[in-house]
Backbone as CSV, one residue per row, in Angstrom:
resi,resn,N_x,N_y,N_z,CA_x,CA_y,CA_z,C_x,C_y,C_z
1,UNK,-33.063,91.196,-197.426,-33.522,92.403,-198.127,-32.335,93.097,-198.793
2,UNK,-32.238,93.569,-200.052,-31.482,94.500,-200.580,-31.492,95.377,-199.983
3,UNK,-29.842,96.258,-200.557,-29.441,97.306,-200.098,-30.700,98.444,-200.346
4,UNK,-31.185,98.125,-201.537,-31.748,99.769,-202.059,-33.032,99.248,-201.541
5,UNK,-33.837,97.832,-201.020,-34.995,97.925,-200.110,-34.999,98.231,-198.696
6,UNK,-33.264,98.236,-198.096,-33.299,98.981,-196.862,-32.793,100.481,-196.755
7,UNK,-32.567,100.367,-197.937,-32.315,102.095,-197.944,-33.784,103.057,-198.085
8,UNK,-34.187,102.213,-198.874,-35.597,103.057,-198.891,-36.285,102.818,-197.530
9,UNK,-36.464,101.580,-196.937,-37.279,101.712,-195.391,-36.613,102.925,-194.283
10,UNK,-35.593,102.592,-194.713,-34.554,103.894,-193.790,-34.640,105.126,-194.044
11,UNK,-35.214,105.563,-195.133,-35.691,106.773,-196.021,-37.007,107.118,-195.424
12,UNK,-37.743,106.110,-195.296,-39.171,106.307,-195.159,-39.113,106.236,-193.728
13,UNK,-38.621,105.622,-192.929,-38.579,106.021,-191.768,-38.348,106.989,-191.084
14,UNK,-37.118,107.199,-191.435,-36.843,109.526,-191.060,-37.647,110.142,-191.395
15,UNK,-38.220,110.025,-192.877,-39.269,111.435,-193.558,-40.453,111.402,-192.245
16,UNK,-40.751,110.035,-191.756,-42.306,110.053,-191.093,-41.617,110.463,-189.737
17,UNK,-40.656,110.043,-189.552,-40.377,110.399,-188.066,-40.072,111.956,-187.524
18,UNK,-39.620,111.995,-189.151,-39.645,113.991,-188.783,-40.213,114.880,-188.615
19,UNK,-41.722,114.444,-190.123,-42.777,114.718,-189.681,-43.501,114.988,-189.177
20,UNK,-43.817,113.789,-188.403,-44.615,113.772,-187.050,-44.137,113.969,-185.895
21,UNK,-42.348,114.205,-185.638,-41.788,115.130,-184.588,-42.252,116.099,-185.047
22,UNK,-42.474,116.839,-185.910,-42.856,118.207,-186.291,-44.178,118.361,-185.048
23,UNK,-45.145,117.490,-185.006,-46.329,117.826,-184.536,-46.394,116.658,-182.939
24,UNK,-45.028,116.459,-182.587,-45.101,116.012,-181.190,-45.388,114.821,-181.188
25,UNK,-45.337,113.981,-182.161,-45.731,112.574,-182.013,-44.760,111.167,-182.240
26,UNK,-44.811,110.334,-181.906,-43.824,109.700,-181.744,-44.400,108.456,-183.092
27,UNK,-43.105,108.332,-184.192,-43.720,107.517,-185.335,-44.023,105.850,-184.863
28,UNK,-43.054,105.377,-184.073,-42.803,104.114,-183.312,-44.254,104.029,-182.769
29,UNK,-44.820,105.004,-181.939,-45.984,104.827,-180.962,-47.541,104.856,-182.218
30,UNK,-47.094,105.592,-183.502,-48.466,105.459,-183.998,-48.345,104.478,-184.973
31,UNK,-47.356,103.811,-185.694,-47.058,102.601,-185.851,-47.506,102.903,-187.474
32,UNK,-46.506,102.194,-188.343,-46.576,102.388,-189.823,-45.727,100.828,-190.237
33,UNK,-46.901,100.328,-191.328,-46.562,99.323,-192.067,-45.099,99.692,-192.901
34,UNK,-44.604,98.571,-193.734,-43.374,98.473,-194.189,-43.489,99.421,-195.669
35,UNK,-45.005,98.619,-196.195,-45.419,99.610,-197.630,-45.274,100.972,-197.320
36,UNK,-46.033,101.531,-196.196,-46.188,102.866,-195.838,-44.501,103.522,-195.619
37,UNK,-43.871,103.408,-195.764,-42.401,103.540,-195.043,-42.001,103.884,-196.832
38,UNK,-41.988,102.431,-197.553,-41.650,102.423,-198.683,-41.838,103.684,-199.509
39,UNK,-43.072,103.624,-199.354,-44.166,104.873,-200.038,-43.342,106.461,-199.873
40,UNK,-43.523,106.522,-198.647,-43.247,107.804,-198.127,-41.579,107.987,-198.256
41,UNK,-40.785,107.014,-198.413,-39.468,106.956,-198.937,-39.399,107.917,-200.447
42,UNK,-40.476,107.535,-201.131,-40.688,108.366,-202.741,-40.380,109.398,-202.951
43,UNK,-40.888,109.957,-201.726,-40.659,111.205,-201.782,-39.213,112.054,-202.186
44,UNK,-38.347,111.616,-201.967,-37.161,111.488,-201.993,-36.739,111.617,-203.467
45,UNK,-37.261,111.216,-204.652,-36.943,110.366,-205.393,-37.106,111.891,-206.312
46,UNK,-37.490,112.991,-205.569,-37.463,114.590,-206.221,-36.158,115.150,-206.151
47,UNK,-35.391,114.142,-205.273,-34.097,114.836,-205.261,-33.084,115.096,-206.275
48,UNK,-32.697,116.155,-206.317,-32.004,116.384,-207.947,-30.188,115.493,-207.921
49,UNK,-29.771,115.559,-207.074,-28.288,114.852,-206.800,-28.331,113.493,-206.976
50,UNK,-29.516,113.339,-206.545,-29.472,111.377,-206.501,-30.164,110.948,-207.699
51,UNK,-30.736,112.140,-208.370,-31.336,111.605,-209.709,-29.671,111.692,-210.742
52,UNK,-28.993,112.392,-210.354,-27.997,112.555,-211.597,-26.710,111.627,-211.132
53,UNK,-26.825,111.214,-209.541,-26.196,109.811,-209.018,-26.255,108.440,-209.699
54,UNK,-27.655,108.376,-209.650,-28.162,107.059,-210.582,-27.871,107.448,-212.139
55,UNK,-28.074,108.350,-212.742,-27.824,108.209,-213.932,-26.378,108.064,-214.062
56,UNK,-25.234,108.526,-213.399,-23.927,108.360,-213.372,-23.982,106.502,-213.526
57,UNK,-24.290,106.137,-212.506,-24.107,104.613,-212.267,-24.367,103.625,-213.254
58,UNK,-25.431,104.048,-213.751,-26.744,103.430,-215.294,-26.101,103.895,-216.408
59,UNK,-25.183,104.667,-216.376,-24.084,105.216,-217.605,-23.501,104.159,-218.237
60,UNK,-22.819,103.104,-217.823,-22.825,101.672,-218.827,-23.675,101.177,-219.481
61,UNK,-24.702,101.149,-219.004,-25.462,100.061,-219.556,-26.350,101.502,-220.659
62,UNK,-26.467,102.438,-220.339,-26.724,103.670,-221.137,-25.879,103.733,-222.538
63,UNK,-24.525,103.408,-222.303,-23.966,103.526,-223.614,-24.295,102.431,-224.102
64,UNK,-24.130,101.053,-224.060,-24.388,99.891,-224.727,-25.883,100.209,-225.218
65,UNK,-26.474,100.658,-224.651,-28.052,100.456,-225.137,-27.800,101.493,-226.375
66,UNK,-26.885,102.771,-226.113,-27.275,103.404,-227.553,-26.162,102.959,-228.834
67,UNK,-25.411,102.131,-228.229,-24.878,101.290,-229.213,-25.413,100.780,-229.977
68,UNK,-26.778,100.104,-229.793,-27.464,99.328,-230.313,-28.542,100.420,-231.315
69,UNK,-28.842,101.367,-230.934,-29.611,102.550,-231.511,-29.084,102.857,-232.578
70,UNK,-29.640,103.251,-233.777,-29.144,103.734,-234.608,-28.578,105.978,-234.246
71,UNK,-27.315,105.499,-233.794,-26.821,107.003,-233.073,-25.418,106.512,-233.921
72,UNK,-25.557,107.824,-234.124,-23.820,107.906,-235.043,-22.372,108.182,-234.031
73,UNK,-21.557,107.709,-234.291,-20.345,107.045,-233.742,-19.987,108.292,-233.228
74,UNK,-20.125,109.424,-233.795,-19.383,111.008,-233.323,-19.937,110.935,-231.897
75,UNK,-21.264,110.925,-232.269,-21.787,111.340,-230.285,-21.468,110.163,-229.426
76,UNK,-21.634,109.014,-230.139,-21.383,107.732,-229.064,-19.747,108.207,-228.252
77,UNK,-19.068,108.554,-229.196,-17.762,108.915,-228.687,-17.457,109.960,-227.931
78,UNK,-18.159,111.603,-228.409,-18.737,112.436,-227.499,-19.053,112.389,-225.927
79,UNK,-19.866,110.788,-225.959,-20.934,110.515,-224.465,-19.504,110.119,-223.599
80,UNK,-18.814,108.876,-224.461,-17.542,108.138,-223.886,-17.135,108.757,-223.485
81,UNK,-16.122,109.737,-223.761,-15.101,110.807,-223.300,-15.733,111.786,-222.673
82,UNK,-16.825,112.166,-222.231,-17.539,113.307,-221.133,-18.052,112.168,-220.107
83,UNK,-17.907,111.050,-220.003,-17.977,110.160,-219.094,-16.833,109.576,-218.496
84,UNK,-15.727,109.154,-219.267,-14.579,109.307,-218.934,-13.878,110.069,-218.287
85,UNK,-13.796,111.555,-218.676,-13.442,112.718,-218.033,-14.253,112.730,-216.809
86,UNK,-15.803,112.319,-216.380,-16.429,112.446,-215.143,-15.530,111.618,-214.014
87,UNK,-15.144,110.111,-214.839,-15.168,109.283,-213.603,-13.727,109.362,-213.086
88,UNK,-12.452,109.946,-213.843,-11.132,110.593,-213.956,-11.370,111.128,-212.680
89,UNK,-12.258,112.268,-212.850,-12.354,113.565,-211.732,-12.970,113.014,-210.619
90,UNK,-12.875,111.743,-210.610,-13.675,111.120,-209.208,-12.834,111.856,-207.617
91,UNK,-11.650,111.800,-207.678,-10.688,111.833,-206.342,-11.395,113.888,-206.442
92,UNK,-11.796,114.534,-207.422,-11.970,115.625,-206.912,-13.647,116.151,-206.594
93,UNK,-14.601,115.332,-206.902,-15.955,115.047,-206.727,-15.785,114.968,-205.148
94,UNK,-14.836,113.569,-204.673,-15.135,113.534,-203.283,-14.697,114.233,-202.506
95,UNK,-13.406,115.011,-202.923,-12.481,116.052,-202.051,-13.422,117.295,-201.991
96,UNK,-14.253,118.041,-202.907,-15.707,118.888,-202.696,-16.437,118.576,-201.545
97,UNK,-16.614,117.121,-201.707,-17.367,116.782,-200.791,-17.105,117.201,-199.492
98,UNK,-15.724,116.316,-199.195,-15.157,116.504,-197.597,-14.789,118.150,-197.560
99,UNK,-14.369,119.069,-198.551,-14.129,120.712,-198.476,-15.756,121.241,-198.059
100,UNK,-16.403,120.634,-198.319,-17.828,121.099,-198.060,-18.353,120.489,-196.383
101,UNK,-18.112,119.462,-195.951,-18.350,118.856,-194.727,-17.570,120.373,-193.513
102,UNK,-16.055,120.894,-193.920,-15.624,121.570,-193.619,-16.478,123.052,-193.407
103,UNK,-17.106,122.883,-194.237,-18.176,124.172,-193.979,-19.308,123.827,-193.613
104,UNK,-19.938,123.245,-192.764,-21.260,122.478,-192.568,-22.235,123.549,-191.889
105,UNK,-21.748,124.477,-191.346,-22.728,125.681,-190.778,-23.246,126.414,-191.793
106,UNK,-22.118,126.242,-192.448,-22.317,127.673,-193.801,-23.470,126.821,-194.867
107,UNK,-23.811,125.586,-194.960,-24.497,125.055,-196.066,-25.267,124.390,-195.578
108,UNK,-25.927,125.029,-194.408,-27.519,124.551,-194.318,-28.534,125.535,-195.350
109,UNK,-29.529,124.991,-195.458,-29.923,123.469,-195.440,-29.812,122.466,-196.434
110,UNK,-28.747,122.912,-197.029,-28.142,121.587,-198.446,-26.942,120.917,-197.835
111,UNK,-26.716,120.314,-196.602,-25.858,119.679,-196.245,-25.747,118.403,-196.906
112,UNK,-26.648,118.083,-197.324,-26.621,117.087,-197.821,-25.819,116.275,-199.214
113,UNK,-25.664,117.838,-199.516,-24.851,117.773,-200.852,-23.348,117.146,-200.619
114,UNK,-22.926,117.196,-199.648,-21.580,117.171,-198.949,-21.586,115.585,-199.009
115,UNK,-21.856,114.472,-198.359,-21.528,113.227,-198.423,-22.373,112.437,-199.427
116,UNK,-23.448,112.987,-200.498,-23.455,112.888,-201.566,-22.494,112.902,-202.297
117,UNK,-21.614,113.930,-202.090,-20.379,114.203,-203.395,-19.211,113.170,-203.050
118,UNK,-19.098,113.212,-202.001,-18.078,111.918,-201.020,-19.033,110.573,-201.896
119,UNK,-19.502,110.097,-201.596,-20.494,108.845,-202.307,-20.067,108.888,-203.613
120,UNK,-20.602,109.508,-204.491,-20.516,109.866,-205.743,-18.668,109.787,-206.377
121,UNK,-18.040,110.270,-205.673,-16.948,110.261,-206.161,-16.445,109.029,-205.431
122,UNK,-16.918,108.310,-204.514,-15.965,106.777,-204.362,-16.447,106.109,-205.361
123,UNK,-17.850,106.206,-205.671,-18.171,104.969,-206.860,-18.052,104.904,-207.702
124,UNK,-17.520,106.551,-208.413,-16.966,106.803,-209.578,-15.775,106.120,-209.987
125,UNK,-14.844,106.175,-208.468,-13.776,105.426,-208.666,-13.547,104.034,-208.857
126,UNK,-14.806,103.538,-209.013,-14.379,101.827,-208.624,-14.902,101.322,-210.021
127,UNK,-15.576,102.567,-210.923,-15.759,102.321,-212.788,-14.832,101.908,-213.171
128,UNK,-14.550,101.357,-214.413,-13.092,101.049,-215.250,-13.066,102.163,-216.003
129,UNK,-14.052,103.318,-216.292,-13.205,104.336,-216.772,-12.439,105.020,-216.339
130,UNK,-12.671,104.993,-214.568,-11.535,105.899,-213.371,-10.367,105.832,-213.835
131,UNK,-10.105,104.488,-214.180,-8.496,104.607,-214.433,-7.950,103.281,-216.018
132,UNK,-8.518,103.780,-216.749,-8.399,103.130,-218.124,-7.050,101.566,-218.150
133,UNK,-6.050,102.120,-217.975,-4.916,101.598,-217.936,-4.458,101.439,-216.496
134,UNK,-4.514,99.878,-215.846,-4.018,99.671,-214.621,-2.623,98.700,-214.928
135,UNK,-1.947,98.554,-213.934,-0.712,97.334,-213.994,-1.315,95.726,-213.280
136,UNK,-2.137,96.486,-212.474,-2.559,95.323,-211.593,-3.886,95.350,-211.553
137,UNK,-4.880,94.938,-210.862,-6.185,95.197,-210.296,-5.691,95.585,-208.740
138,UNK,-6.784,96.653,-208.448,-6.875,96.471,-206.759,-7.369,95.661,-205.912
139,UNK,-6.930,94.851,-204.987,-7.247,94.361,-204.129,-8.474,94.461,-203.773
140,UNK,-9.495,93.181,-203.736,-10.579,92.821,-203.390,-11.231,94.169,-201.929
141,UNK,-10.137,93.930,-201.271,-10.727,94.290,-199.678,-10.915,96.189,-200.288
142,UNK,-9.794,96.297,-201.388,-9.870,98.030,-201.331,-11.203,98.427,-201.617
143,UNK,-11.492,97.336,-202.984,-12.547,97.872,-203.803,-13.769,97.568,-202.522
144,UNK,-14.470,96.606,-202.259,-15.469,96.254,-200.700,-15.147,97.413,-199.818
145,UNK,-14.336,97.985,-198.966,-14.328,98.981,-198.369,-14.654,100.437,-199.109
146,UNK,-14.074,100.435,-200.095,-15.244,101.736,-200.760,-16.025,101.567,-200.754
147,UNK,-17.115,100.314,-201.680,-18.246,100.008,-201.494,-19.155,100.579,-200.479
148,UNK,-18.434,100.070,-199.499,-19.110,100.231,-198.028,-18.799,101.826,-197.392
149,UNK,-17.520,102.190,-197.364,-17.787,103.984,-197.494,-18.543,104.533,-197.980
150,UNK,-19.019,103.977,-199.527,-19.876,104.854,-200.440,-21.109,104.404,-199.830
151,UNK,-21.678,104.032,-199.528,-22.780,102.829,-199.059,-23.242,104.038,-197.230
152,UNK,-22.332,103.903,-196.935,-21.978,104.824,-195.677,-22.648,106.694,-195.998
153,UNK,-22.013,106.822,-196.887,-22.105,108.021,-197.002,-23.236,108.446,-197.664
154,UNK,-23.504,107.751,-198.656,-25.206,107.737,-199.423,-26.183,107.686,-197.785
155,UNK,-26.165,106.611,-197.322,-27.247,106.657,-195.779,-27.158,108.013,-195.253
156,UNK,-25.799,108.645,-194.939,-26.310,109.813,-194.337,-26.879,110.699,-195.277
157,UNK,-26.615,110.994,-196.579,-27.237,111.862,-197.147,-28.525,111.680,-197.502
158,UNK,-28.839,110.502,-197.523,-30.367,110.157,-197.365,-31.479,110.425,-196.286
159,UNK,-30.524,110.224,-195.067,-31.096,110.725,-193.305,-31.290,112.284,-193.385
160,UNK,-30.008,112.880,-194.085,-30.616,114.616,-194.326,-31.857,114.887,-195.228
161,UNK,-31.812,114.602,-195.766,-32.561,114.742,-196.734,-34.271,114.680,-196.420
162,UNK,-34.174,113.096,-195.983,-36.248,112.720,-195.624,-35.691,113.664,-194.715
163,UNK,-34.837,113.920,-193.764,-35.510,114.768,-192.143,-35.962,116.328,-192.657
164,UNK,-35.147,116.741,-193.497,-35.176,117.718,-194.251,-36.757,117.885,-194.854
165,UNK,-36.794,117.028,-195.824,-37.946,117.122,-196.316,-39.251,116.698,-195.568
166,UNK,-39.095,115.936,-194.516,-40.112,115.551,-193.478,-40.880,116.787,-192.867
167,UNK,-39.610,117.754,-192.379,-40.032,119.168,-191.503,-40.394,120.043,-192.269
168,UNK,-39.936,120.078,-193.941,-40.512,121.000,-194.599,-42.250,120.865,-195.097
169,UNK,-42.102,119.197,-195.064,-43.591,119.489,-195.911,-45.130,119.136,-194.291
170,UNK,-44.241,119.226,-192.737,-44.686,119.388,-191.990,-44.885,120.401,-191.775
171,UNK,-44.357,121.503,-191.729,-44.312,123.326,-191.803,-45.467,123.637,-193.189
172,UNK,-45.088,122.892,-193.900,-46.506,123.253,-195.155,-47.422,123.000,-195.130
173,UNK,-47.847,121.905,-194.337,-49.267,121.308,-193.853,-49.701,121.834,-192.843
174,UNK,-48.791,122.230,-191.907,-49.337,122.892,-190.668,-49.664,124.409,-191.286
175,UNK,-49.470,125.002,-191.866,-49.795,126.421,-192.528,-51.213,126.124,-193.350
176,UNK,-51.673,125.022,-193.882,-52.866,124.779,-194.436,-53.339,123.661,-193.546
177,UNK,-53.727,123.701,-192.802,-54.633,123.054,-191.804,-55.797,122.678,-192.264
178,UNK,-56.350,123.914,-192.534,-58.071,123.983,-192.955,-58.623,123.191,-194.045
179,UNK,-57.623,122.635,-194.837,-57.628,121.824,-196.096,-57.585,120.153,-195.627
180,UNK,-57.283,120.186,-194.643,-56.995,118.328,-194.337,-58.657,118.550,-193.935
181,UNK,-58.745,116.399,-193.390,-59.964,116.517,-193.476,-60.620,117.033,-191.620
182,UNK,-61.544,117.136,-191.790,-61.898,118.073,-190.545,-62.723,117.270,-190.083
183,UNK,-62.763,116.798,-188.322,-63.031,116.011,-187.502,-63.926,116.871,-186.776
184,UNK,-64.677,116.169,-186.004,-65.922,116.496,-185.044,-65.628,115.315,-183.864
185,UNK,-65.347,115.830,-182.480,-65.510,114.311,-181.812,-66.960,114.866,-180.659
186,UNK,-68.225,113.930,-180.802,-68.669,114.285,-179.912,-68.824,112.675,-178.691
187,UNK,-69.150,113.104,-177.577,-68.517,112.765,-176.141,-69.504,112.701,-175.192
188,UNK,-69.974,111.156,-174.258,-70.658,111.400,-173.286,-69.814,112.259,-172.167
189,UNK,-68.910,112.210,-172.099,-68.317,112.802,-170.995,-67.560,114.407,-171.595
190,UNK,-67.091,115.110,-170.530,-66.309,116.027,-170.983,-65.049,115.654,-171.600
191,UNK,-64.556,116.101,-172.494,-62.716,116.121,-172.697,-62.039,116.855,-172.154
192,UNK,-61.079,116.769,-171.757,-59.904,117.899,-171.930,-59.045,117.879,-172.871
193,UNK,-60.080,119.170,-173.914,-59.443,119.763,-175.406,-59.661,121.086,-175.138
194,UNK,-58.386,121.237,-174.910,-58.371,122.971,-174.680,-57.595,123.434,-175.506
195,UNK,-58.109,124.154,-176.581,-56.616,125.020,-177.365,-58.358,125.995,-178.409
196,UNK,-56.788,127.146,-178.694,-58.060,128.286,-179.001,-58.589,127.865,-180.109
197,UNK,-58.191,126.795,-180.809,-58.815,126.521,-182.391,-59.997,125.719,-181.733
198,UNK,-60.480,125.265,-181.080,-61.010,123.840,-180.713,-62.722,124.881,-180.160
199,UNK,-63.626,124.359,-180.774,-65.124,124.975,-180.422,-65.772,123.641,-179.491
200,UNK,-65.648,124.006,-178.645,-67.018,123.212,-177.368,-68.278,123.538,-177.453
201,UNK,-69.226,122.600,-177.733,-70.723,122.650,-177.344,-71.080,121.554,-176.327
202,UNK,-72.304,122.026,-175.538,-72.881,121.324,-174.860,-74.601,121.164,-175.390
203,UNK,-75.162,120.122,-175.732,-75.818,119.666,-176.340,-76.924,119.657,-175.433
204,UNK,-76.808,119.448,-174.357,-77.720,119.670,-173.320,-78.275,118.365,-172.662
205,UNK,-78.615,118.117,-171.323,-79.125,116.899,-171.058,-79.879,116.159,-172.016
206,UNK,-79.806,114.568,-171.604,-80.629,114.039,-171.847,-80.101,113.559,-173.318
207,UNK,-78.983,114.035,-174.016,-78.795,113.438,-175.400,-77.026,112.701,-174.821
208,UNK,-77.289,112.144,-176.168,-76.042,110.692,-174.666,-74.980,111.254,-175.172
209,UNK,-74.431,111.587,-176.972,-73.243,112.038,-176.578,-73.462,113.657,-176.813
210,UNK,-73.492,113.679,-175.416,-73.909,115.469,-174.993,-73.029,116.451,-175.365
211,UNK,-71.765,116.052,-175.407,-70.387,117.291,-175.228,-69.601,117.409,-177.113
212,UNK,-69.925,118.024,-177.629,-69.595,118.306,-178.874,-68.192,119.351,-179.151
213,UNK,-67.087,118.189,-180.051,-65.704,119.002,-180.079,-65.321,119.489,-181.763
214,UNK,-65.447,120.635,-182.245,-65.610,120.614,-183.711,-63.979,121.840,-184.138
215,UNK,-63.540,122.286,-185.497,-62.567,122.813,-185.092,-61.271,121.972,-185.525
216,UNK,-61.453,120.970,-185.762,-59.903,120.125,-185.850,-59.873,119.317,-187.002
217,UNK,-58.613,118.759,-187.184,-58.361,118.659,-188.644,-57.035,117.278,-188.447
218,UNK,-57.516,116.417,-188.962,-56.767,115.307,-188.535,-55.662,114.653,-189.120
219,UNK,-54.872,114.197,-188.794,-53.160,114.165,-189.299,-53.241,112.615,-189.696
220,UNK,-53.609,111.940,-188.710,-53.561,110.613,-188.998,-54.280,109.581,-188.168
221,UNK,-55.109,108.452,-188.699,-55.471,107.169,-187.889,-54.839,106.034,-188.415
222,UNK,-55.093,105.336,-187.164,-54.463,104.450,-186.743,-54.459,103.400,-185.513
223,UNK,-55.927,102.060,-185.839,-55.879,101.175,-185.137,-56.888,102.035,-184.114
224,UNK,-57.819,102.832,-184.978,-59.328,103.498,-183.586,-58.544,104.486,-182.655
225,UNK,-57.152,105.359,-183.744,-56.766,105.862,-182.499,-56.788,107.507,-183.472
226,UNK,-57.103,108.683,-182.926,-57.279,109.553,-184.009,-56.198,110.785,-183.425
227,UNK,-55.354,110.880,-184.425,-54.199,111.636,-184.100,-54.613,113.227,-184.662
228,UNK,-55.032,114.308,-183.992,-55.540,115.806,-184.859,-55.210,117.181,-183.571
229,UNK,-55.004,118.150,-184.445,-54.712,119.369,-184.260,-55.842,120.218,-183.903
230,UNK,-55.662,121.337,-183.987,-56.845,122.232,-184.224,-56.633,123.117,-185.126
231,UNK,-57.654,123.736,-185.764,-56.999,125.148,-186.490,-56.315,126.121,-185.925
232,UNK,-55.468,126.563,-186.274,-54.549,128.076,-185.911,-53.345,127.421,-185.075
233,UNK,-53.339,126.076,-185.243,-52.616,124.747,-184.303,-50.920,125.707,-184.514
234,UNK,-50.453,126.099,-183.099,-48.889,126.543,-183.088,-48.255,125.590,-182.514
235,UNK,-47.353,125.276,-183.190,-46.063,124.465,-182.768,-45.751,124.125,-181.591
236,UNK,-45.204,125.627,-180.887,-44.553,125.881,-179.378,-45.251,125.758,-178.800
237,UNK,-46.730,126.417,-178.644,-47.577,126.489,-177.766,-49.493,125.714,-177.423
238,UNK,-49.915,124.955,-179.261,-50.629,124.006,-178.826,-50.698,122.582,-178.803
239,UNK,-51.349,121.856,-178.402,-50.958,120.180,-177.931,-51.668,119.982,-178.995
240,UNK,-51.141,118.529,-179.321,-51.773,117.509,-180.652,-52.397,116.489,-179.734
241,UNK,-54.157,115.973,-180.276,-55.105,115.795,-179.428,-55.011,113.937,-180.093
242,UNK,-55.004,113.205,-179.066,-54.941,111.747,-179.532,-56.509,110.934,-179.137
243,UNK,-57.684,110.765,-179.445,-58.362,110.480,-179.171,-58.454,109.155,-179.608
244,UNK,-59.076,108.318,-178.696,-59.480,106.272,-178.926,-60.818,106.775,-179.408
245,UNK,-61.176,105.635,-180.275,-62.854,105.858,-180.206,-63.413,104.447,-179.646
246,UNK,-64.004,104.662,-178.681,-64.652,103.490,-177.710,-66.407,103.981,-177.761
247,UNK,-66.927,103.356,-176.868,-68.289,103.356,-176.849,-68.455,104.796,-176.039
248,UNK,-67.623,105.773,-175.797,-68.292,106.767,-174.726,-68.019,108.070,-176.553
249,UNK,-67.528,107.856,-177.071,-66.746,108.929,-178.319,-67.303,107.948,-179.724
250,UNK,-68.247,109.085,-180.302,-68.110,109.146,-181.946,-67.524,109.939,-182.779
251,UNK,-66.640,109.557,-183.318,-65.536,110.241,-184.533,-66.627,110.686,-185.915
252,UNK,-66.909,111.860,-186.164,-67.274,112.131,-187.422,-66.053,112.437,-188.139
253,UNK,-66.056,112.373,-189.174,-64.995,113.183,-190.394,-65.846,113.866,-191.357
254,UNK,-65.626,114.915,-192.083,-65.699,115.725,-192.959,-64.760,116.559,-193.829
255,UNK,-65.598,117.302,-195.070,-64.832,117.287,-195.808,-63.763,118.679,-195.440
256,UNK,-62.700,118.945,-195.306,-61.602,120.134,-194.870,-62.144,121.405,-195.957
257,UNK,-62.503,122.960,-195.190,-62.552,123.736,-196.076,-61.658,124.300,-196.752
258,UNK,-62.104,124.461,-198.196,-60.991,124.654,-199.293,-61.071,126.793,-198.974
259,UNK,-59.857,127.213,-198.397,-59.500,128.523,-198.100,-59.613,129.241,-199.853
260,UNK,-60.407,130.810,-199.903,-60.451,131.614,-201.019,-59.252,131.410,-201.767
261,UNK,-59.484,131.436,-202.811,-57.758,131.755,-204.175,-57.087,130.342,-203.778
């Protein structure tokens, strides 16, 4: 597998794992395909640093292509030399970086920016515009060990980032509850679903699945296994409800109410 197909599984793996730590669940135990990983890696792909990362990198093949464009020589030369001057300033891109690691309390929650800029400025350095005029080439092992620093340092800023964005858009979903889709489990037997969002009926003898659980709003299935909350669902203080559906439990779903405005 490529670098940038395990970077993205590694992407998609934190965002879900943060996630669903958000709501007490373990991602390993509810189990996610490789696509699903991929997918949810995307998310990512809003990030403004790593969008202007890649365009740094795609900057060669960017000028040749407008070489070929009918673009007049002033700006082609313009682009050269404000690209030049970028990849020059590489040794001070990454020194930001590590001056910023130095402050890591002070720059939550954009820590991430910090071994981004470390990244960014090793790979800058290993362009041939970094240093126009050499005597020698550098040594194989120098240039591979940046590689792999930069390579290093992109992963962690990627791990901030999905965890980052995992807990944020878990905190946003948990604030709109009422909008996911909304579950009913009714039950020959009793459950133990106790939390104040959660409405119990008893249906009364004689009807088989007698015990009716309505009230909840479901996060995720997976393999007949139904992972859901309740409304007014708090963090600290209510449990996330894992129900099987076997022959004693029927799972309804419905549609989540859409809240006024």
């Amino acid at each position: 597998m490529s670098f940038l197909g395990s970077l993205l599984l590694y992407a998609g793996y934190i965002y879900i794992n943060a996630y669903f730590g958000y709501f007490h669940l373990d991602s390993f135990a509810i189990g996610f395909s490789t696509f699903e990983l991929i997918v949810r890696s995307l998310r990512l792909a809003t990030l403004p640093t790593l969008e202007v990362l890649a365009l740094i990198l795609l900057m060669p093949g960017l000028l040749r292509l407008l070489a070929l464009l009918p673009v007049q020589d002033r700006y082609l030369r313009g682009v050269r030399r404000t690209g030049r001057a970028i990849a020059r300033a590489h040794i001070a891109v990454a020194a930001s970086g590590v001056l910023l690691m130095l402050l890591w309390r002070w720059i939550q929650p954009n820590a991430w920016v910090a071994p981004s800029l470390v990244a960014m400025g090793l790979l800058l350095g290993r362009t041939r515009a970094a240093a126009p005029v050499r005597a020698t080439h550098s040594p194989a092992w120098e240039r591979a060990g940046a590689l792999v620093v930069a390579g290093l340092f992109l992963i962690w800023a990627v791990a901030l980032v999905a965890g980052q964005l995992g807990r944020q858009d878990a905190r946003n979903d948990a604030g709109q509850l009422v909008r996911r889709v909304a579950v009913v489990v009714v039950s020959t037997d009793r459950l133990s679903m106790v939390s104040p969002g959660v409405v119990y009926e008893d249906l009364g003898p004689g009807t088989h699945y007698r015990y009716r659980y309505s009230g909840l709003r479901l996060l995720v299935e997976r393999d007949h296994r139904y992972y859901m909350v309740s409304l007014g669902w708090r963090r600290d203080i209510d449990p996330t409800f894992v129900i099987e559906d076997d022959d004693s439990v029927r799972i309804e779903l419905r549609a989540g109410t859409q809240p006024p405005g």
